[in-house]
PDB file of N, H, CA, C and O in Angstrom:
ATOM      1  N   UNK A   1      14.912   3.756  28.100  1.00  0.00           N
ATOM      2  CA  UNK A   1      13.971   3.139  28.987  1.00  0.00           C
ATOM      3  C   UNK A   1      14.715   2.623  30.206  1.00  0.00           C
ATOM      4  O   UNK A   1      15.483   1.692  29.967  1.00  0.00           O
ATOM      5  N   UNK A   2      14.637   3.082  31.592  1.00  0.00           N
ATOM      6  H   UNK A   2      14.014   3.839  31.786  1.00  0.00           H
ATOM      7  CA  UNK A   2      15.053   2.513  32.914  1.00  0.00           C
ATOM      8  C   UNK A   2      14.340   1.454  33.442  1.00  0.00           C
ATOM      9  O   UNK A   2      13.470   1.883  34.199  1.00  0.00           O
ATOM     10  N   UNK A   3      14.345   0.132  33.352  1.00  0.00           N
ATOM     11  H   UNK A   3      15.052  -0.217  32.737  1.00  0.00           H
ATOM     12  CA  UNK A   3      13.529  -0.724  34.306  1.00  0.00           C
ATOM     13  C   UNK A   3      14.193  -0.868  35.461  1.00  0.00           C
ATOM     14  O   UNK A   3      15.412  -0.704  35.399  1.00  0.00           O
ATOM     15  N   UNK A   4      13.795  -1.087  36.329  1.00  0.00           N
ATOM     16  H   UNK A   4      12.805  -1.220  36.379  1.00  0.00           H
ATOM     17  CA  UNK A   4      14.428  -1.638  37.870  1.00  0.00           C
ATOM     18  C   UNK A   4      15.174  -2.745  38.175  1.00  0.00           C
ATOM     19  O   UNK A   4      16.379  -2.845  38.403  1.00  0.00           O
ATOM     20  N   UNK A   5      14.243  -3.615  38.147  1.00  0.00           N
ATOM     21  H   UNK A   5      13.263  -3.533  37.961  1.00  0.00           H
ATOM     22  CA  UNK A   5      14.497  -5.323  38.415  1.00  0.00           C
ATOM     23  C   UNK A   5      15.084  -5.877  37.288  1.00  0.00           C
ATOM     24  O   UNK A   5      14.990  -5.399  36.158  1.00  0.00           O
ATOM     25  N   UNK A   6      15.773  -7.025  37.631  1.00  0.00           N
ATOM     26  H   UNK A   6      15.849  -7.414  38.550  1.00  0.00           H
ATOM     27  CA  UNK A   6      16.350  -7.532  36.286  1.00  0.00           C
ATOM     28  C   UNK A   6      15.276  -8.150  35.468  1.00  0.00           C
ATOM     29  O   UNK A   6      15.222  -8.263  34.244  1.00  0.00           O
ATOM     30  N   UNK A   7      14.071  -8.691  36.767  1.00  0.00           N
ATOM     31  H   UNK A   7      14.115  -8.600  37.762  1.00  0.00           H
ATOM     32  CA  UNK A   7      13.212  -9.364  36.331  1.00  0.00           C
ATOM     33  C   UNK A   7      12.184  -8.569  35.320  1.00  0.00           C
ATOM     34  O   UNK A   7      11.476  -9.043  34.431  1.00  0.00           O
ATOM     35  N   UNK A   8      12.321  -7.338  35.706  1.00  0.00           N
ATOM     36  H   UNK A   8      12.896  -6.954  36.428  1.00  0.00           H
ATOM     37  CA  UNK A   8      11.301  -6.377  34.677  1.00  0.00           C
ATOM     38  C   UNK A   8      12.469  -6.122  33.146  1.00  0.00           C
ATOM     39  O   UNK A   8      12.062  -5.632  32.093  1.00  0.00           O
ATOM     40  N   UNK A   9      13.428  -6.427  33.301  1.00  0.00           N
ATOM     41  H   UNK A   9      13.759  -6.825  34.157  1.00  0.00           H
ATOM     42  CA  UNK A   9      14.211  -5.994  32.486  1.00  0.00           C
ATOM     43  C   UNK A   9      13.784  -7.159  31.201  1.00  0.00           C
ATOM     44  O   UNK A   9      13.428  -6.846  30.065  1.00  0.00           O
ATOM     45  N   UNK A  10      13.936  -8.572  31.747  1.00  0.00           N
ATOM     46  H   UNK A  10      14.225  -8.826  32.670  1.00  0.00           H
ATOM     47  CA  UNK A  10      13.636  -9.255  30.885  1.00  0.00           C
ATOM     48  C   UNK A  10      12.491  -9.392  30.169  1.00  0.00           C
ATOM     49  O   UNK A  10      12.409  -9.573  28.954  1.00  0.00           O
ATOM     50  N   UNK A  11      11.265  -9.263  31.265  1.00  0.00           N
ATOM     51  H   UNK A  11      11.332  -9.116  32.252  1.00  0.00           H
ATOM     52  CA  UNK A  11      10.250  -8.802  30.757  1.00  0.00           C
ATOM     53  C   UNK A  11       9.908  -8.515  29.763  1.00  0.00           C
ATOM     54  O   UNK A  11       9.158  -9.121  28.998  1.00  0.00           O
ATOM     55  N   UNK A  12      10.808  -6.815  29.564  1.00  0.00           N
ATOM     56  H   UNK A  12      11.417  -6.323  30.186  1.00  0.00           H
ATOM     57  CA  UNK A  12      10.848  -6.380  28.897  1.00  0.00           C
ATOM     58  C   UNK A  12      11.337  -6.549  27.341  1.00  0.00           C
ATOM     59  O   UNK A  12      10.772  -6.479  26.250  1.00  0.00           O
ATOM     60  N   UNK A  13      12.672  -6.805  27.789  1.00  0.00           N
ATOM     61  H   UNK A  13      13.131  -6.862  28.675  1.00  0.00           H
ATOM     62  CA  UNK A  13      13.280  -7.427  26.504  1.00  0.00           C
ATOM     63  C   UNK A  13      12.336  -8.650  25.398  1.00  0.00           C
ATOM     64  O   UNK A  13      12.458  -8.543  24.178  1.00  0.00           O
ATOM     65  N   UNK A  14      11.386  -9.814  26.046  1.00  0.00           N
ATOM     66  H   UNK A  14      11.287  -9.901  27.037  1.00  0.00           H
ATOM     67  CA  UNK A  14      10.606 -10.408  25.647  1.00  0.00           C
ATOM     68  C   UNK A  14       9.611  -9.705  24.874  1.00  0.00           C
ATOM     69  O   UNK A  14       9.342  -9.829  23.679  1.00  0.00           O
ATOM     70  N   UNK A  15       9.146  -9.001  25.683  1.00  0.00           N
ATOM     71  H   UNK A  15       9.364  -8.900  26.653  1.00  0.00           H
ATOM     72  CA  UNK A  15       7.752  -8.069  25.001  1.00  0.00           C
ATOM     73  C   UNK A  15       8.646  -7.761  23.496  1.00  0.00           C
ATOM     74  O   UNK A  15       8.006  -8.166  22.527  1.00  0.00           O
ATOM     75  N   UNK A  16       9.867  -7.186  23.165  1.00  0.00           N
ATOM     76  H   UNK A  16      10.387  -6.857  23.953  1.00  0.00           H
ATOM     77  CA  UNK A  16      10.445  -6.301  22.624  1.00  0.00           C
ATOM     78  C   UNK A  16      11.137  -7.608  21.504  1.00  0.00           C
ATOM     79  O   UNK A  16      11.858  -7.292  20.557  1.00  0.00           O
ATOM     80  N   UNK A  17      10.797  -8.966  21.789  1.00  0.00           N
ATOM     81  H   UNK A  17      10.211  -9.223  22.558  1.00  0.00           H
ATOM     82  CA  UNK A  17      11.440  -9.646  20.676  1.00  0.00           C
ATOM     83  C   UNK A  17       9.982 -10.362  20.381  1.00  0.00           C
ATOM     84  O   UNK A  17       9.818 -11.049  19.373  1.00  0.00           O
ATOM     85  N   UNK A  18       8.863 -10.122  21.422  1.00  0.00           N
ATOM     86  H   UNK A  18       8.996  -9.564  22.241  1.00  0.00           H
ATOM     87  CA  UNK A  18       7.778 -11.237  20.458  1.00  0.00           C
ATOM     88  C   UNK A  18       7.347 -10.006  19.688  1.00  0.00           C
ATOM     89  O   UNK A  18       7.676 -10.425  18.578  1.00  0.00           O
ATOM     90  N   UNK A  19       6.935  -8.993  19.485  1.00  0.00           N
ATOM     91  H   UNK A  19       6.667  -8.652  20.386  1.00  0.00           H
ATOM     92  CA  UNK A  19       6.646  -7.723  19.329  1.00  0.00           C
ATOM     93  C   UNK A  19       7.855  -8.020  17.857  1.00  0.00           C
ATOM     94  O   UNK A  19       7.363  -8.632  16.909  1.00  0.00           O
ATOM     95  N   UNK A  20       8.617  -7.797  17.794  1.00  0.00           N
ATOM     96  H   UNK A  20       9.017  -7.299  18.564  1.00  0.00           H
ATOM     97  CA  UNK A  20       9.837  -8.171  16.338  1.00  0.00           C
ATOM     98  C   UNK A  20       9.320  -9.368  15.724  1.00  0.00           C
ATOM     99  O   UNK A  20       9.030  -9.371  14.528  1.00  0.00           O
ATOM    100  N   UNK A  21       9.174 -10.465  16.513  1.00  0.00           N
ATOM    101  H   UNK A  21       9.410 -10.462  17.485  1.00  0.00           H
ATOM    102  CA  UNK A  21       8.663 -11.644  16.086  1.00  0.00           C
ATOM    103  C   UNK A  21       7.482 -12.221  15.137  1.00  0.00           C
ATOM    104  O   UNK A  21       7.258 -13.110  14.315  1.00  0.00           O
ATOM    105  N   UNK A  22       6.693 -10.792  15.997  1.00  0.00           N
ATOM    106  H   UNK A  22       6.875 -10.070  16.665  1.00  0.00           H
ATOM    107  CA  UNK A  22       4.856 -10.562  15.252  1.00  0.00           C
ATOM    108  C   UNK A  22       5.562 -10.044  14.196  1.00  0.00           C
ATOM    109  O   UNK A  22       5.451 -11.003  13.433  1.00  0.00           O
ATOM    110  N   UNK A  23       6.055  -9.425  13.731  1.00  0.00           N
ATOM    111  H   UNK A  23       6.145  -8.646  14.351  1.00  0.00           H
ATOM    112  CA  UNK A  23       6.410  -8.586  12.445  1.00  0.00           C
ATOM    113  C   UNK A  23       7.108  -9.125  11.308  1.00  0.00           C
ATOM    114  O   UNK A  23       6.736  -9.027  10.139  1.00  0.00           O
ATOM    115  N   UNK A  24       8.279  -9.775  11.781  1.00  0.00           N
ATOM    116  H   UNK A  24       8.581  -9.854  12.731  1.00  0.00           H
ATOM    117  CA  UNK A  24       8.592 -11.171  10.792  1.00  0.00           C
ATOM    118  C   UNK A  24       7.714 -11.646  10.419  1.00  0.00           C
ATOM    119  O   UNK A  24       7.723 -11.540   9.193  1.00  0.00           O
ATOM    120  N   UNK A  25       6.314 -12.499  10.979  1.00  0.00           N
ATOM    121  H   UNK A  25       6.307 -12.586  11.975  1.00  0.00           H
ATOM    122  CA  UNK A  25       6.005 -13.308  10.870  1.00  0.00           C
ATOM    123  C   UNK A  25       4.724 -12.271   9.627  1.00  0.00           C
ATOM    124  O   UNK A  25       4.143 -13.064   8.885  1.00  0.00           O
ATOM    125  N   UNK A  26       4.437 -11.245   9.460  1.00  0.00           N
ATOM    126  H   UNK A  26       4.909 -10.601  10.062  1.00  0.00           H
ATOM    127  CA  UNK A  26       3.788 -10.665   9.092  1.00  0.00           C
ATOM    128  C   UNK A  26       4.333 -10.209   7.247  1.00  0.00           C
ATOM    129  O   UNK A  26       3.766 -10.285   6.158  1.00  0.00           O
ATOM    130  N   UNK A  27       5.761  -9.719   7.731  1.00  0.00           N
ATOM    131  H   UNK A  27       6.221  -9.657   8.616  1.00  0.00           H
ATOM    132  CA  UNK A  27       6.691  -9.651   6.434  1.00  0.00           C
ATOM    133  C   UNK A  27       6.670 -11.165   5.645  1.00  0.00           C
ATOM    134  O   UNK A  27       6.663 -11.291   4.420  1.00  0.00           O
ATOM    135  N   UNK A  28       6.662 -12.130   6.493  1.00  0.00           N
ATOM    136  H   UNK A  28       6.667 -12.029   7.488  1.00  0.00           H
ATOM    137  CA  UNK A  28       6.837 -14.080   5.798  1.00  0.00           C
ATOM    138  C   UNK A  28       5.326 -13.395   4.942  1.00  0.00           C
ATOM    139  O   UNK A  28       5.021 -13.004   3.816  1.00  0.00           O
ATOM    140  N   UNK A  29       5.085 -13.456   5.455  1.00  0.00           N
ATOM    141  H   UNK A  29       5.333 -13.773   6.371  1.00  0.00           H
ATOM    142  CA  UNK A  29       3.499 -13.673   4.650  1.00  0.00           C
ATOM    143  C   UNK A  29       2.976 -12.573   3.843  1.00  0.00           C
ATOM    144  O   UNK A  29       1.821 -12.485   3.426  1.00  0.00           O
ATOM    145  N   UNK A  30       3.997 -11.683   3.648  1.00  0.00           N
ATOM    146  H   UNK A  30       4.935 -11.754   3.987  1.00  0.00           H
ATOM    147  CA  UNK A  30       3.703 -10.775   2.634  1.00  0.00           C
ATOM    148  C   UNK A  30       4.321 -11.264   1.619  1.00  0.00           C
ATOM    149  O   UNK A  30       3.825 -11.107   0.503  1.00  0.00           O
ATOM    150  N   UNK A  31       5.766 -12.095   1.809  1.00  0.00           N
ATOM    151  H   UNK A  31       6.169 -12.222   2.716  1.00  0.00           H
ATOM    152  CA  UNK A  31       6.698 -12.516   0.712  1.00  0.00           C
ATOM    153  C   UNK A  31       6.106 -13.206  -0.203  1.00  0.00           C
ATOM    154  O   UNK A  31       6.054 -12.938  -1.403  1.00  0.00           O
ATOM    155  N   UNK A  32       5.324 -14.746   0.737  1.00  0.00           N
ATOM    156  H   UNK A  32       5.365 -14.964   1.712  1.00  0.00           H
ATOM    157  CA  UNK A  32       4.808 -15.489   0.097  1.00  0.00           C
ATOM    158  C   UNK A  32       3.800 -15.065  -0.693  1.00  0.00           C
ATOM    159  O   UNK A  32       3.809 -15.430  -1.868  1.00  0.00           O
ATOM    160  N   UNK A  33       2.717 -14.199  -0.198  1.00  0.00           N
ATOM    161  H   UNK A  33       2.710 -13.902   0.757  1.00  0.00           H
ATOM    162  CA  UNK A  33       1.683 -14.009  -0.921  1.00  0.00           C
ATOM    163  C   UNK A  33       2.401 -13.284  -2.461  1.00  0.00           C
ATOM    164  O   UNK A  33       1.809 -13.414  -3.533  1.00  0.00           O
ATOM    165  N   UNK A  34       3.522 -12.651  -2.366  1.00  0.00           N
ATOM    166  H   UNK A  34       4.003 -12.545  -1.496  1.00  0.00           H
ATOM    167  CA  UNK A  34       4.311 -11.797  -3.256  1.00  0.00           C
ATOM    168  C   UNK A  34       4.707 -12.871  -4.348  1.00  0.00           C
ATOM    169  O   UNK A  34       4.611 -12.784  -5.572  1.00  0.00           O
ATOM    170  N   UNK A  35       5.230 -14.021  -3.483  1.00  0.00           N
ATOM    171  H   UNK A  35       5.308 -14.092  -2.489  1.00  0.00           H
ATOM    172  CA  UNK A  35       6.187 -15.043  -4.389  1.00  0.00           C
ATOM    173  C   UNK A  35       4.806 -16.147  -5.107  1.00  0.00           C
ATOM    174  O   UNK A  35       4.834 -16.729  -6.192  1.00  0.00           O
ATOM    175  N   UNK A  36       3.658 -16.150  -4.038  1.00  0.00           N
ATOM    176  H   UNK A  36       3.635 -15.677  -3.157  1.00  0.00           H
ATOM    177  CA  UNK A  36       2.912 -17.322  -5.317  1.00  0.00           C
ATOM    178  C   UNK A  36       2.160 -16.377  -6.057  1.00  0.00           C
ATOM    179  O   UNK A  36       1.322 -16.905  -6.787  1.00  0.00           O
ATOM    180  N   UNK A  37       2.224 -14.600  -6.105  1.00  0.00           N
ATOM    181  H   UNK A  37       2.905 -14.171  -5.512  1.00  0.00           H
ATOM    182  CA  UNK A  37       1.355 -14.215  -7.241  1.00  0.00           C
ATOM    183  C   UNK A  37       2.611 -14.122  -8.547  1.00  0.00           C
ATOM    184  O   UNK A  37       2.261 -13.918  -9.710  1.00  0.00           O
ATOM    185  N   UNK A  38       3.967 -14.286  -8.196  1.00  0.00           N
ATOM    186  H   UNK A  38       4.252 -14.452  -7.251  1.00  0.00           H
ATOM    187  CA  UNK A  38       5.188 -13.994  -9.220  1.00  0.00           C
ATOM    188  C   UNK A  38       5.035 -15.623  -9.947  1.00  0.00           C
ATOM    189  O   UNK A  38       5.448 -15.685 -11.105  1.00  0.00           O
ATOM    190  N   UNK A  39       4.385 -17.130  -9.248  1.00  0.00           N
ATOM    191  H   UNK A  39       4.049 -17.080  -8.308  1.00  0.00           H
ATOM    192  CA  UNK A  39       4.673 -17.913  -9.601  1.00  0.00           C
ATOM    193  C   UNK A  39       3.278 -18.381 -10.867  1.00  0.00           C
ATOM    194  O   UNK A  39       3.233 -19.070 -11.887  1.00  0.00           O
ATOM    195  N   UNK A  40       2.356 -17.600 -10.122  1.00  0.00           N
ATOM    196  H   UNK A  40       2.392 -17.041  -9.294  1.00  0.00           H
ATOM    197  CA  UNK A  40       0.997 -17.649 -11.055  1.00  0.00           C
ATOM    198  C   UNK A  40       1.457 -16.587 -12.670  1.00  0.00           C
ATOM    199  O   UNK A  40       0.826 -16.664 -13.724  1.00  0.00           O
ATOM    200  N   UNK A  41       2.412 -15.874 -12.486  1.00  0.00           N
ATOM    201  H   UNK A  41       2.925 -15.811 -11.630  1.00  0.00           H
ATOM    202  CA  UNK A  41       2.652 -14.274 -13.335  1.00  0.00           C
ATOM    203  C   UNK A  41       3.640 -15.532 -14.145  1.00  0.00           C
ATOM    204  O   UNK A  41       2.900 -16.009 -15.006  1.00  0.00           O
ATOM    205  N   UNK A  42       4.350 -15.897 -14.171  1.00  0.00           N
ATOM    206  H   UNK A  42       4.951 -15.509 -13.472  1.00  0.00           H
ATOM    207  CA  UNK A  42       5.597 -16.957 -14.749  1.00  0.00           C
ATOM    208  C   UNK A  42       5.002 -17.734 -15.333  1.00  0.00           C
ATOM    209  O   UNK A  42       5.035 -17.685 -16.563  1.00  0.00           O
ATOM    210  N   UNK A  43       4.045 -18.995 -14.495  1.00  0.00           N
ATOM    211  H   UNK A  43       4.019 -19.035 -13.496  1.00  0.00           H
ATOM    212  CA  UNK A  43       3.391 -19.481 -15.708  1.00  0.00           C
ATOM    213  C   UNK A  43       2.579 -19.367 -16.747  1.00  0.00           C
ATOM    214  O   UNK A  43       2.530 -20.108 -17.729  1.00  0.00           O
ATOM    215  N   UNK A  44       1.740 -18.132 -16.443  1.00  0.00           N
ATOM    216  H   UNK A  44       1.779 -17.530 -15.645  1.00  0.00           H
ATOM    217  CA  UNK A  44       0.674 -17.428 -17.687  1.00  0.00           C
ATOM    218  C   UNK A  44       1.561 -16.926 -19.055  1.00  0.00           C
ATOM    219  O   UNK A  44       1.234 -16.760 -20.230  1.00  0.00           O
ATOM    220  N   UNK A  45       2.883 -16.763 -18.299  1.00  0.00           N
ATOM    221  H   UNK A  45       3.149 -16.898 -17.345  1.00  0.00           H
ATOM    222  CA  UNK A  45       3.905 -16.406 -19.413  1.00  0.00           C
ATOM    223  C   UNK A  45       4.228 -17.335 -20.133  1.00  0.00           C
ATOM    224  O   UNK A  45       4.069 -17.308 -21.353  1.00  0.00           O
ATOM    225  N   UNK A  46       4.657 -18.162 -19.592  1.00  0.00           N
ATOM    226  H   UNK A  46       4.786 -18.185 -18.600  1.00  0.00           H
ATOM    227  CA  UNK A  46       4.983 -19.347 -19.775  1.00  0.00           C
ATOM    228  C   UNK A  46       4.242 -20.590 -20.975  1.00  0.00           C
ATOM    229  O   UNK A  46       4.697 -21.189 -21.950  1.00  0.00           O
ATOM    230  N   UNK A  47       3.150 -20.567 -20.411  1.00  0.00           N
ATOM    231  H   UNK A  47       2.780 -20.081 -19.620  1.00  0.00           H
ATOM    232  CA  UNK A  47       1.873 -20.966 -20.896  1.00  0.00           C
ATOM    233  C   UNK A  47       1.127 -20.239 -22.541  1.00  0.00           C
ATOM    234  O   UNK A  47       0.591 -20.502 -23.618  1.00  0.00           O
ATOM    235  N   UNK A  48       1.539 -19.372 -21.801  1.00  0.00           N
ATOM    236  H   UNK A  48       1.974 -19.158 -20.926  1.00  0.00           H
ATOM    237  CA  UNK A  48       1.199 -17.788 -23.601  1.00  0.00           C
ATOM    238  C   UNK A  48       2.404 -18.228 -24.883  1.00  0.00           C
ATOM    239  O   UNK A  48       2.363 -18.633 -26.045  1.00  0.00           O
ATOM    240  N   UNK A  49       3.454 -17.869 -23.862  1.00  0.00           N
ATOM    241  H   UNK A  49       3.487 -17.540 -22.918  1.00  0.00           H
ATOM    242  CA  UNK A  49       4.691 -18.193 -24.792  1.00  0.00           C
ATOM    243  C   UNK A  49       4.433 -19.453 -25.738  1.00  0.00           C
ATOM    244  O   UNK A  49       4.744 -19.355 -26.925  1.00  0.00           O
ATOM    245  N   UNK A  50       3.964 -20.445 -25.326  1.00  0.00           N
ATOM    246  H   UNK A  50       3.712 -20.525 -24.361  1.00  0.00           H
ATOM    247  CA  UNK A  50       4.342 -22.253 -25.598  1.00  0.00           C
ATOM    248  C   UNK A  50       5.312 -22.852 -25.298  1.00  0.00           C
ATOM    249  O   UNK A  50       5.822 -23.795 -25.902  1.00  0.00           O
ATOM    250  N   UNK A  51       5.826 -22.086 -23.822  1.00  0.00           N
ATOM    251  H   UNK A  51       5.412 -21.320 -23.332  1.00  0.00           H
ATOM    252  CA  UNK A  51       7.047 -22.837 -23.395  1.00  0.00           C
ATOM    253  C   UNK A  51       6.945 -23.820 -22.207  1.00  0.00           C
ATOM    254  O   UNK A  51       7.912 -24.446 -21.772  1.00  0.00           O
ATOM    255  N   UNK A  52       5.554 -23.909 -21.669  1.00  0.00           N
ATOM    256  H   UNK A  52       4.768 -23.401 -22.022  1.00  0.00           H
ATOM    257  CA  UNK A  52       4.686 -24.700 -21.216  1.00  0.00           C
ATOM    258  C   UNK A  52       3.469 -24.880 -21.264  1.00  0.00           C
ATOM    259  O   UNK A  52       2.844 -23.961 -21.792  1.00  0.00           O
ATOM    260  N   UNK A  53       2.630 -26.120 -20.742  1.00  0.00           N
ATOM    261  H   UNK A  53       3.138 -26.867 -20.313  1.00  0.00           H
ATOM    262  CA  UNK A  53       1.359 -26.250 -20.478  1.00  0.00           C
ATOM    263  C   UNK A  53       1.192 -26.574 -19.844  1.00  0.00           C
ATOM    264  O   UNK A  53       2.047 -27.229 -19.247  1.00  0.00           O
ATOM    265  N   UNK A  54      -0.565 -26.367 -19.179  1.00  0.00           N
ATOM    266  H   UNK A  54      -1.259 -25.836 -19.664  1.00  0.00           H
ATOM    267  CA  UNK A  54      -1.012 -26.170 -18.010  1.00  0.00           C
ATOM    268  C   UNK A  54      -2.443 -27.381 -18.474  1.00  0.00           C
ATOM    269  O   UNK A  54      -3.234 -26.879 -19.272  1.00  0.00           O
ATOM    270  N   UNK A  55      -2.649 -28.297 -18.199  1.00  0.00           N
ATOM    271  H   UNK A  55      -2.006 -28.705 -17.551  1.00  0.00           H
ATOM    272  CA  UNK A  55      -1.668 -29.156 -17.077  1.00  0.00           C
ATOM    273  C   UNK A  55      -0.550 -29.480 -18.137  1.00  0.00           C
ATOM    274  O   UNK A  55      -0.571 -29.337 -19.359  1.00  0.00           O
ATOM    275  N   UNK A  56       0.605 -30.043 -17.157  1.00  0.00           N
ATOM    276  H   UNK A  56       0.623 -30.159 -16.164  1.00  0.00           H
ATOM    277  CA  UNK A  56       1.926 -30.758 -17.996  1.00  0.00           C
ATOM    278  C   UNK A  56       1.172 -31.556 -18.803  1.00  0.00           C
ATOM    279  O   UNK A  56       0.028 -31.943 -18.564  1.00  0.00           O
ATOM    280  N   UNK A  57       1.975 -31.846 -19.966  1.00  0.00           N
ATOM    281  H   UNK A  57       2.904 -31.532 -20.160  1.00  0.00           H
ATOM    282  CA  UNK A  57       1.554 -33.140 -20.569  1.00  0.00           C
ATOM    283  C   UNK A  57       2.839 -33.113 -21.331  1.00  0.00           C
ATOM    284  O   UNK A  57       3.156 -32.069 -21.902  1.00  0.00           O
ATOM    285  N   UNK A  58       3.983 -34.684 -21.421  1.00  0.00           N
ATOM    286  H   UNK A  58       3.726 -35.532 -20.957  1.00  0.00           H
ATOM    287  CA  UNK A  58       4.783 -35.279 -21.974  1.00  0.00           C
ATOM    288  C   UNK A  58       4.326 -35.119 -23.212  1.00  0.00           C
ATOM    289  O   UNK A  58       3.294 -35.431 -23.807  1.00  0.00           O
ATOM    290  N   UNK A  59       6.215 -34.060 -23.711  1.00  0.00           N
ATOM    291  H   UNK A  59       7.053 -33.807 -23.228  1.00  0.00           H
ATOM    292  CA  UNK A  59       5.710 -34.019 -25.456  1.00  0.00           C
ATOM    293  C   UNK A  59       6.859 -34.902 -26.073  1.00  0.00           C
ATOM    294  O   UNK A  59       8.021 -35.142 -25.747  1.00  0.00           O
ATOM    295  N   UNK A  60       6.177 -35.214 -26.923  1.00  0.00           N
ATOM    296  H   UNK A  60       5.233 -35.019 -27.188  1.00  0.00           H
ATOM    297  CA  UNK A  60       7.021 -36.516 -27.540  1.00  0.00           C
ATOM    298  C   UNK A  60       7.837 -36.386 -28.721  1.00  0.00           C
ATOM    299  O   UNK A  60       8.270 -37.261 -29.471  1.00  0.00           O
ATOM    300  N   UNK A  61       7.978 -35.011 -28.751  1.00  0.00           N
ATOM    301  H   UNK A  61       7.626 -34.301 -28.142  1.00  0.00           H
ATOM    302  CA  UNK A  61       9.690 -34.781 -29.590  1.00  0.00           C
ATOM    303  C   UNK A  61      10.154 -34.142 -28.674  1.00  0.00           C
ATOM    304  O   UNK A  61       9.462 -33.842 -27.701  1.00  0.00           O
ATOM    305  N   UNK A  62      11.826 -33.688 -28.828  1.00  0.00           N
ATOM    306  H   UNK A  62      12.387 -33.932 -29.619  1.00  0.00           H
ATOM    307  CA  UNK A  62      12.384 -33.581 -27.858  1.00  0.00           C
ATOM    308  C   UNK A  62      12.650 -31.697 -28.029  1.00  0.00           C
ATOM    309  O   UNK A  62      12.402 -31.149 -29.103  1.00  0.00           O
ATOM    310  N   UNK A  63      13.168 -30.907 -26.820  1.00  0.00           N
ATOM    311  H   UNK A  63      13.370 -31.352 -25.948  1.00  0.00           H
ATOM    312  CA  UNK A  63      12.812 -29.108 -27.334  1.00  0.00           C
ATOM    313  C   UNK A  63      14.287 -29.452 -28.299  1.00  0.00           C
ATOM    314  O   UNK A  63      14.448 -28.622 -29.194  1.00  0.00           O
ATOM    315  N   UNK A  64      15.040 -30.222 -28.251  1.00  0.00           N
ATOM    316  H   UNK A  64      14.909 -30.896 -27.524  1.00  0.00           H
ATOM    317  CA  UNK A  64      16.219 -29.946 -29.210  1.00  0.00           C
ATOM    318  C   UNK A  64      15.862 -30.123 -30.765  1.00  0.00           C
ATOM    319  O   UNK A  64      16.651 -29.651 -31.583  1.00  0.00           O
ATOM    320  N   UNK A  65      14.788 -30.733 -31.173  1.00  0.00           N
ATOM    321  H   UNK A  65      14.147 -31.116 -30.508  1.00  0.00           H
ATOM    322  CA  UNK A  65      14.250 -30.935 -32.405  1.00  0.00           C
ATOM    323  C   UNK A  65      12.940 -29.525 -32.769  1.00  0.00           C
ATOM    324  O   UNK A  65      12.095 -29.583 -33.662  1.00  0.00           O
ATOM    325  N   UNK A  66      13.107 -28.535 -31.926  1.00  0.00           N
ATOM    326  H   UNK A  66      13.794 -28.488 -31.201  1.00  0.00           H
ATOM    327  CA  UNK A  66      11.809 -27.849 -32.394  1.00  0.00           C
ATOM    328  C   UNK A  66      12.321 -26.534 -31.709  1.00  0.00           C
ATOM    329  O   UNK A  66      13.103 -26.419 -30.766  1.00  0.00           O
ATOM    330  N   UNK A  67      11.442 -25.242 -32.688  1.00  0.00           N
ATOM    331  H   UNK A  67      10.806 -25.335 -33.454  1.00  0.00           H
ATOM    332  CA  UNK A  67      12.367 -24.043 -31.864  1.00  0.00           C
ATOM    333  C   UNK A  67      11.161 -23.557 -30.899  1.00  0.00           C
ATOM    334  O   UNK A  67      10.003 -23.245 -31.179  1.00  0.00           O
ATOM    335  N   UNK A  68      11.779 -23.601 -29.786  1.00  0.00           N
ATOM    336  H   UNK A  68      12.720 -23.854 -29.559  1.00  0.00           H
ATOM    337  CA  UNK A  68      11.223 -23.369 -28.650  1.00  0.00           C
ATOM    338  C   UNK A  68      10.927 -21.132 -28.696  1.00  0.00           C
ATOM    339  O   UNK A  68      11.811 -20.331 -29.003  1.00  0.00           O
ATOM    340  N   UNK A  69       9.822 -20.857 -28.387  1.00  0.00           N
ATOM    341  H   UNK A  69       9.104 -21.507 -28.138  1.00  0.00           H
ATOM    342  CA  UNK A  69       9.244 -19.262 -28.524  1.00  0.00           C
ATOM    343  C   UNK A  69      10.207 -18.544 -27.864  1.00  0.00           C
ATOM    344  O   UNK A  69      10.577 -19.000 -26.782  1.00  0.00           O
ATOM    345  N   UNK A  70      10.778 -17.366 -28.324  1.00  0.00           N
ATOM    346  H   UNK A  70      10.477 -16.995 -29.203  1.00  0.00           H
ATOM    347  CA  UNK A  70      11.184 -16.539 -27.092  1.00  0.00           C
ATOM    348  C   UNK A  70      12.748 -16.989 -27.022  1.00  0.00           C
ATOM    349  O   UNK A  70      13.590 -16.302 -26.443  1.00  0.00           O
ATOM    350  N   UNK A  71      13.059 -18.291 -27.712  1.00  0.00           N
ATOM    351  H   UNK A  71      12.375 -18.849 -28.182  1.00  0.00           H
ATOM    352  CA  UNK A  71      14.878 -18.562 -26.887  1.00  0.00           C
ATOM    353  C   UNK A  71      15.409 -19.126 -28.028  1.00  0.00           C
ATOM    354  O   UNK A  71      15.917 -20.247 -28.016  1.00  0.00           O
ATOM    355  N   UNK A  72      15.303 -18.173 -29.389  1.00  0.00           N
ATOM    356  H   UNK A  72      14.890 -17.262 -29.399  1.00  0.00           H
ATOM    357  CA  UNK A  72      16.092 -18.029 -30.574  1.00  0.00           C
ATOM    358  C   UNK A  72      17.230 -17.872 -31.003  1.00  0.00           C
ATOM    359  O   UNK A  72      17.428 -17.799 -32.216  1.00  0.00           O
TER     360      UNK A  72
END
């Protein structure tokens, strides 16, 4: 690409980093949507297993007194 002016040059260069910029910002939000359906996928596991509950609730023996599913 030849621009003329320096001033078109920068121009240019701008167009050419918000343009990158839109696209990051497009990839962020694929991650996340990626990372809170992996965080919903973890706790259903989680939750199935009996290695948590949904909501928390304080259990009152400790996991060193009881065998915890899955980590035998």
């Amino acid at each position: 690409m030849v621009v003329g002016s320096s001033e078109e040059r920068w121009e240019a260069e701008l167009r050419a980093l918000r343009q990158e910029l839109q696209e990051l910002r497009t990839e962020q939000r694929a991650m996340a949507e990626a990372i809170d359906q992996l965080v919903t996928t973890f706790r259903s596991l989680a939750t199935h297993l009996g290695i948590a509950g949904e909501p928390y609730v304080g259990r009152k023996s400790s996991t060193r007194d009881r065998d915890v599913p899955g980590f035998g």
